[in-house]
N, C-alpha and C positions, 0 to 999 in steps of 0.2 A: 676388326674394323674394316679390313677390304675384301670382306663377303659379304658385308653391310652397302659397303656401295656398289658392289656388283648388283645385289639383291635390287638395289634400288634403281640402277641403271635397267636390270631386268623389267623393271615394272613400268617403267616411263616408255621401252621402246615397247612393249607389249601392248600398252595401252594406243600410242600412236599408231602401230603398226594397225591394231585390232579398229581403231576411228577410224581410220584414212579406207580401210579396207569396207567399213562398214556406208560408209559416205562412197567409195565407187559404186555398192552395191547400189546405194538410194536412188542414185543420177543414172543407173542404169534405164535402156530404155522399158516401159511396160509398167504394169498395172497388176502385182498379184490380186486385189480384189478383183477386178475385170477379169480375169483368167477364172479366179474361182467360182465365178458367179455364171459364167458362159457367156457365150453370144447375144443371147436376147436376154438380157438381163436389163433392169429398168435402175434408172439413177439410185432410187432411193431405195431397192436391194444391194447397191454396189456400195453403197453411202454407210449401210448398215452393216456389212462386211468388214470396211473399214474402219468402222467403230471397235467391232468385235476383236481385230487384230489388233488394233493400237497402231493402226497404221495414220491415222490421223494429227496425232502426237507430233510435237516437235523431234525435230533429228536429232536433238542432244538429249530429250528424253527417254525416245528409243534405243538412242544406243545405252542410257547407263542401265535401263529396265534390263536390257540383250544382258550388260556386263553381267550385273546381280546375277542373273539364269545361269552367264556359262562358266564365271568362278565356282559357281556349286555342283559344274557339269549338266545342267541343266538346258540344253538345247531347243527342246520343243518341240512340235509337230513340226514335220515339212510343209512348206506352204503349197509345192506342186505337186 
């Protein structure tokens, strides 16, 4: 029974730790589709960028899409 609640405490500060972490990232300052797209890139190449990303999405979206990927170890391409 108190591996169970370890187990369970593990997953509550995991999960917060992994949101709060994922939410500095969001507020950080900058624009990976702007980055990816270049300097003279036009709105609606940047617009469609961020379609492709899922950068669009809500922030409680993204992040459980991110969870699903990295429970499975599933990281992704780098974005830079």
């Amino acid at each position: 029974m108190l591996y169970v609640r370890r187990l369970a405490r593990l997953v509550v500060v995991f999960i917060v730790v992994t949101f709060f972490t994922f939410l500095l990232l969001d507020l950080a300052p900058g624009d990976i589709a702007q980055t990816k797209a270049g300097l003279n890139a036009t709105p609606e190449v940047i617009a469609q960028i961020r379609a492709e990303l899922g950068l669009d999405d809500p922030l409680l979206v993204r992040y459980l899409r991110w969870l699903g990927h990295a429970v499975r170890f599933d990281f992704g391409e780098s974005l830079v």
